[in-house]
Legacy VTK file of the C-alpha trace (Angstrom):
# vtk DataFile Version 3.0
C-alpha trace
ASCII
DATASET POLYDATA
POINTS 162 float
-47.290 5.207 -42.826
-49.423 7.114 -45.583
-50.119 5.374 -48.303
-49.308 1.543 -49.636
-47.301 1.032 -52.984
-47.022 -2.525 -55.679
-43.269 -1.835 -55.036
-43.196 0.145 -51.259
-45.359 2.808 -49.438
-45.340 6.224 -48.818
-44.245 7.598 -44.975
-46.124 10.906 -43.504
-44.091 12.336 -40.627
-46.218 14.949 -40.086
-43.774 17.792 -41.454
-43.083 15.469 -45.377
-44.281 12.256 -47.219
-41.438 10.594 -47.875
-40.784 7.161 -50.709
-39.628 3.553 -49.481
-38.948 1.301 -52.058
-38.779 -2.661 -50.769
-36.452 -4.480 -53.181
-35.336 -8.095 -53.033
-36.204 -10.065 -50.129
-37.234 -6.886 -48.260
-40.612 -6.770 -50.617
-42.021 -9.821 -49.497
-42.568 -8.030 -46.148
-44.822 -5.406 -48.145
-47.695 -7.995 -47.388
-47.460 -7.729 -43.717
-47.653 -3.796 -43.464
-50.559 -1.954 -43.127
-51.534 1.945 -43.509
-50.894 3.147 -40.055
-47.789 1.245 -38.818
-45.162 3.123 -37.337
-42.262 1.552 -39.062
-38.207 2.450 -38.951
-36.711 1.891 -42.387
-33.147 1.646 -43.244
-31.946 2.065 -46.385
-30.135 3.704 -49.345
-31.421 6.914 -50.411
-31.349 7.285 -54.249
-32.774 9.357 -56.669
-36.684 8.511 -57.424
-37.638 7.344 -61.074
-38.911 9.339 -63.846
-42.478 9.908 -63.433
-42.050 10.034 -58.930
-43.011 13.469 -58.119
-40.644 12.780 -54.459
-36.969 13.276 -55.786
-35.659 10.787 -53.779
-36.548 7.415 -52.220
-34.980 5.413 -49.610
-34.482 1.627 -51.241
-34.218 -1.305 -48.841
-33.483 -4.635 -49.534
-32.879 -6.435 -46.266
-35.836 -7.344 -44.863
-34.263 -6.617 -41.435
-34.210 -2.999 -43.135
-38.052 -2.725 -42.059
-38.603 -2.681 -38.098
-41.984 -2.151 -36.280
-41.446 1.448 -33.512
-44.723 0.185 -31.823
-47.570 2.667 -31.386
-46.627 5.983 -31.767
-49.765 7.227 -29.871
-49.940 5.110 -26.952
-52.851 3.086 -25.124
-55.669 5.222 -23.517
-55.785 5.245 -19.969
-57.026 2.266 -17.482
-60.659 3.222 -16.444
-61.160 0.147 -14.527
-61.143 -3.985 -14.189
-62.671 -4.487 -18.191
-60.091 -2.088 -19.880
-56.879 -3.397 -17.749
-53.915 -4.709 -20.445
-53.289 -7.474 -18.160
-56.538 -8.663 -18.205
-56.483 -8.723 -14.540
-60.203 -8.986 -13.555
-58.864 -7.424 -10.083
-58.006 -3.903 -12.053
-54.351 -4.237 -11.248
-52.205 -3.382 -13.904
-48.918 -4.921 -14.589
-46.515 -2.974 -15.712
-45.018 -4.516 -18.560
-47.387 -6.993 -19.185
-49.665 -7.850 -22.017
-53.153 -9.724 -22.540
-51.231 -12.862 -22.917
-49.210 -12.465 -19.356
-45.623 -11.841 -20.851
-43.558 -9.127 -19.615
-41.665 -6.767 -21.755
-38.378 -4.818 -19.839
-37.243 -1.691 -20.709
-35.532 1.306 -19.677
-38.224 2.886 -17.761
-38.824 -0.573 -16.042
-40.159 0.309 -12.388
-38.929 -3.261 -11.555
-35.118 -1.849 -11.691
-34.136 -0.019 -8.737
-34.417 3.773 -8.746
-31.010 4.997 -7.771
-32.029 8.505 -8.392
-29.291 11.574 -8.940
-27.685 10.648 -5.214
-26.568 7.558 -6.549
-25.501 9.140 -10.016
-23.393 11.314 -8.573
-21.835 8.585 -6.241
-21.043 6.402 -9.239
-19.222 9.184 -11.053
-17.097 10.034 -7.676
-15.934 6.620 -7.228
-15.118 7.038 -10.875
-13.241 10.021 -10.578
-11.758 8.686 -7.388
-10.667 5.171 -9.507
-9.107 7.253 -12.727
-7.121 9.850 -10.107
-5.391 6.866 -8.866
-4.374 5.094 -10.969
-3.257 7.850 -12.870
-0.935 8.614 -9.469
0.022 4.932 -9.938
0.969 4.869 -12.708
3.236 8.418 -13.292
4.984 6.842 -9.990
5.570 3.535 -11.804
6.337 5.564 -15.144
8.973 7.953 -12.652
10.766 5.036 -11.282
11.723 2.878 -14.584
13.009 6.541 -15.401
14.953 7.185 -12.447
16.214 3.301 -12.832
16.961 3.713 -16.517
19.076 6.421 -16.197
21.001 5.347 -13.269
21.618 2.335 -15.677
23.378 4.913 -18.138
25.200 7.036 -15.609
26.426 4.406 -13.371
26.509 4.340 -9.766
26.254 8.127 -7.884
29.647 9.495 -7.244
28.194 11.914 -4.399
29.704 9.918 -1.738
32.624 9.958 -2.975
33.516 13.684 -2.817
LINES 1 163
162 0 1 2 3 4 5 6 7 8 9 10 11 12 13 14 15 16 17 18 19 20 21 22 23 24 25 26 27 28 29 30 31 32 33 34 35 36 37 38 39 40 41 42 43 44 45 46 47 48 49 50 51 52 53 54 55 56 57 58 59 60 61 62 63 64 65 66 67 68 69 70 71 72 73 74 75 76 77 78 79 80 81 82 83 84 85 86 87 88 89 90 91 92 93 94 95 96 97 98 99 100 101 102 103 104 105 106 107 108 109 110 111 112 113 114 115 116 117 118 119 120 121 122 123 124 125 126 127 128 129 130 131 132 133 134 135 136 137 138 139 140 141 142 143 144 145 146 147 148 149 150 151 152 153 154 155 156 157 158 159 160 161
């Protein structure tokens, strides 16, 4: 975030500087953002006022509309025991964990097991393994209330009696 507005703030992306207007209940979160946040806003985008040089502006008015990203740069490097994250005075750092000791999962979690591509490519087999059955399950079933159907409307077979 660029620049802080009376009515919103102005977002650099790096390639435009771009207008969020906080309306409703969504402006009384203008106090808790500060020049630098990486922020996600959703919105309406609408034509900007008279005397806005941006033509357009994106208004929100749910205060849910304006969500911290986190840090868009990322924390330096661990030199040693002092500049751990954990605040482990052994230097270990925990992934995942803060100065206050919680843990925060995520997709790149190295707690979750690593199947790698082996065990990809075994999941989508069984898959494909699964679907090819019951597909051949089911044109059998779908073959036989046919079969039984019309033997229904024809009556019994007359070859045996020829």
């Amino acid at each position: 975030m660029a620049e802080i507005a009376s009515d919103g703030f102005h977002v650099d992306d790096g390639t435009a500087v771009g207008r969020v207007v906080l309306r409703g209940a969504a402006l009384e979160q203008l106090p808790l953002i500060e020049t630098g946040d990486a922020l996600n806003a959703i919105g309406i985008v609408e034509a900007a006022g008279g005397a806005d040089p941006i033509g357009y502006v994106v208004a929100v008015a749910d205060p849910a509309g304006i969500v911290r990203v986190g840090d868009p740069v990322g924390d330096a490097p661990s030199t040693g025991p002092a500049d751990t994250p954990s605040g482990d005075p052994a230097g270990i750092d925990t992934p995942g964990a803060d100065a206050s000791g919680h843990r925060a999962g995520g997709i790149l979690d190295p707690t979750l097991p690593d199947i790698g591509i082996a065990g990809i490519l075994l999941v989508a087999l069984a898959s494909l393994a699964v679907t090819l059955l019951r597909r051949r399950r089911m044109r059998q079933h779908l073959s036989a209330r046919v079969a039984q159907r019309l033997s229904d409307l024809v009556g019994p077979s007359r070859v045996g009696s020829r």
